[in-house]
C-alpha positions in Angstrom: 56.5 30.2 20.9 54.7 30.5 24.2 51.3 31.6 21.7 51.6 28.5 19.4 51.6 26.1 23.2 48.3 28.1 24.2 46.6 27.7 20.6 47.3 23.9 20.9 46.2 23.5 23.9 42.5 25.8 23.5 42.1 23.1 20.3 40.4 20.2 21.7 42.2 16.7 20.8 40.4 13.7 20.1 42.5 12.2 22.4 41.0 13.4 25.5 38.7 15.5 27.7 36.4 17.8 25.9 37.3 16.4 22.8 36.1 12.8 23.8 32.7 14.2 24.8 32.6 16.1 21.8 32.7 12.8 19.7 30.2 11.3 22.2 27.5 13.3 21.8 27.5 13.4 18.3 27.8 9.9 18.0 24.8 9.4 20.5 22.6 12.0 18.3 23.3 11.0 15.3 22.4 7.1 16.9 19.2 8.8 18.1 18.3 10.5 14.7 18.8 7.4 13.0 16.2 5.5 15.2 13.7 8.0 14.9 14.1 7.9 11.2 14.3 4.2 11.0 10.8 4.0 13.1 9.1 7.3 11.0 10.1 5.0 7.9 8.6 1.7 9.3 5.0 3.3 10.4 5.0 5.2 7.1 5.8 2.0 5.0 4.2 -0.9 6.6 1.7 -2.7 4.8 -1.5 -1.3 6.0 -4.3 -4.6 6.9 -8.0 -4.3 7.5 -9.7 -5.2 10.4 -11.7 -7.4 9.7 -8.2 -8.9 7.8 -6.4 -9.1 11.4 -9.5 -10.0 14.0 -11.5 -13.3 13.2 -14.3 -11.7 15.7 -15.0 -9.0 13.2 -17.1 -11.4 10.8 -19.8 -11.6 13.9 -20.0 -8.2 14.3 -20.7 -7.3 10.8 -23.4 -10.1 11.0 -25.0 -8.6 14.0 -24.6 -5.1 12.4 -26.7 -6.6 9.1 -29.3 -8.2 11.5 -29.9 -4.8 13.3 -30.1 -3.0 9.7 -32.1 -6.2 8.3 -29.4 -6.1 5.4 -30.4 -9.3 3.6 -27.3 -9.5 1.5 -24.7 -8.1 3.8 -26.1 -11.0 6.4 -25.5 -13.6 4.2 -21.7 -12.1 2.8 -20.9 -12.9 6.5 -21.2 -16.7 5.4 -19.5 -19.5 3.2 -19.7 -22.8 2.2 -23.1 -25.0 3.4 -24.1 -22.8 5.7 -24.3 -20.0 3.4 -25.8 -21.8 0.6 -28.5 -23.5 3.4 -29.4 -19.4 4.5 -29.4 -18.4 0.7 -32.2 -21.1 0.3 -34.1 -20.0 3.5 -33.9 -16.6 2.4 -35.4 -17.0 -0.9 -38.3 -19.0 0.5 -39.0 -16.6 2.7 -38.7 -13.6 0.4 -36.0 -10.9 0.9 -38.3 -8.7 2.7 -39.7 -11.1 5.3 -36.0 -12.7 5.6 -35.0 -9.2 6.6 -37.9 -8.5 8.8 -36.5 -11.8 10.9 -33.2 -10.7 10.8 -34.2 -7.2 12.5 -36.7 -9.0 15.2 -34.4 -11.6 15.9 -32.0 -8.9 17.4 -34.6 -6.8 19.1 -34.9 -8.8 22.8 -31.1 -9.0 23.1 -29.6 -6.4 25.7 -26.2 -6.9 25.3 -24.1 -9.4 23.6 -20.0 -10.3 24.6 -17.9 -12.2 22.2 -14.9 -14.5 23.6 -12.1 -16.3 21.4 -9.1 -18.2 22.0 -5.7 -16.3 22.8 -3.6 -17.8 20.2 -5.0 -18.5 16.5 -3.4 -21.8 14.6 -4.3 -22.2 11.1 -8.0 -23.4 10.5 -11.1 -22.8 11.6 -11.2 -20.3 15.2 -14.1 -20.7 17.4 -15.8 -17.4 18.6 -18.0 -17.7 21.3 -21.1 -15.0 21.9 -22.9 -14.4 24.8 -26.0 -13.1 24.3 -27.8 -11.3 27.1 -31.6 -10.9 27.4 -33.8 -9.2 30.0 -34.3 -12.8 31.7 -31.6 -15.2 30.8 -28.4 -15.4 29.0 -27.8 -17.6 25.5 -24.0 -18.4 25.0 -23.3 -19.8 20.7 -20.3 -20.5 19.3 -19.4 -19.8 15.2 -16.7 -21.2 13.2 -14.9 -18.6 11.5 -12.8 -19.2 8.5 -9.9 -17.0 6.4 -10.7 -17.1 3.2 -10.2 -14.6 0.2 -12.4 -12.6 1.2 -11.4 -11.9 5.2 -13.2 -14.2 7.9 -16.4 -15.7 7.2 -18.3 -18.3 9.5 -18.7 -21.5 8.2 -20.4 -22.9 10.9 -22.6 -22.4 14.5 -23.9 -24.5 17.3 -26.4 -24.6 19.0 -27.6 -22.0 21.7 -26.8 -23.0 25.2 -28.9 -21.5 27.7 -26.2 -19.7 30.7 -27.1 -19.9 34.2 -28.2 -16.2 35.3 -28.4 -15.3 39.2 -29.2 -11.9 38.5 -31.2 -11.0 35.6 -30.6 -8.1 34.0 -31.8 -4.8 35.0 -32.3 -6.1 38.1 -32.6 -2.9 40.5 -29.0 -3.1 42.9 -30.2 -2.3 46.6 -27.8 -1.4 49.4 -24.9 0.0 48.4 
């Protein structure tokens, strides 16, 4: 009788003790296991979005890349609407390879450039605005971008703004 007492009591019990923190940890790994899993799942499953899908700045860089390359046509697949049809026109005036030859030269003085948008995007048209530093001054333009079947496109830009400069760049830094 007295072995049957000590077998009982070496089981642990649900009840209490050991037993409880037993049930505890399992309960918290199996918890854990199935958050990991859930997460692995969500990365692995989630619709997958371009870039230039998500970020309405992306349209100007791809212009600026095109002007550096003088890419005639990828310049002007950064464009809809008027605008587009306007620099389709002034493009086939000028000839594809003379268009392209301004797109190159128009880039060549700039030293750096900066783009700035809003925080929060509403439906519509965003503004972008680009700061365009030379050796001598700064240029500040802003484009309307649009969503549109195709990702974000400008639809329309105004005009340069010159930027008061105090320091023009590459100016030597003395003193420090």
């Amino acid at each position: 009788m007295r072995q049957r007492q000590r077998e009982r009591s070496q089981k642990p019990t649900v009840e209490g003790g050991e037993g409880m923190r037993e049930m505890a940890r399992l309960l918290s790994l199996v918890v854990t296991v199935s958050i990991l899993g859930a997460v692995v799942w969500w990365t692995q499953n989630k619709p997958k979005q371009v870039d230039s899908e998500l970020q309405p700045d992306s349209v100007i860089w791809e212009m600026i890349d095109a002007c550096r390359r003088g890419d005639v046509d990828a310049y002007l697949n950064c464009f809809t609407g008027d605008l587009r049809e306007r620099l389709e026109k002034l493009a086939s005036e000028q000839g594809k390879e003379k268009f392209s030859d301004y797109l190159k030269e128009m880039l060549q003085p700039i030293k750096n450039i900066a783009l700035q948008q809003p925080k929060g995007f509403a439906k519509g048209d965003q503004a972008i605005v680009a700061d365009f530093v030379f050796a001598d001054r700064t240029e500040q333009q802003t484009f309307w971008v649009r969503r549109t079947k195709e990702g974000w496109k400008i639809v329309g830009v105004e005009a340069i703004k010159p930027v008061p400069v105090l320091v023009p760049y590459g100016t030597p830094v003395k003193g420090l």
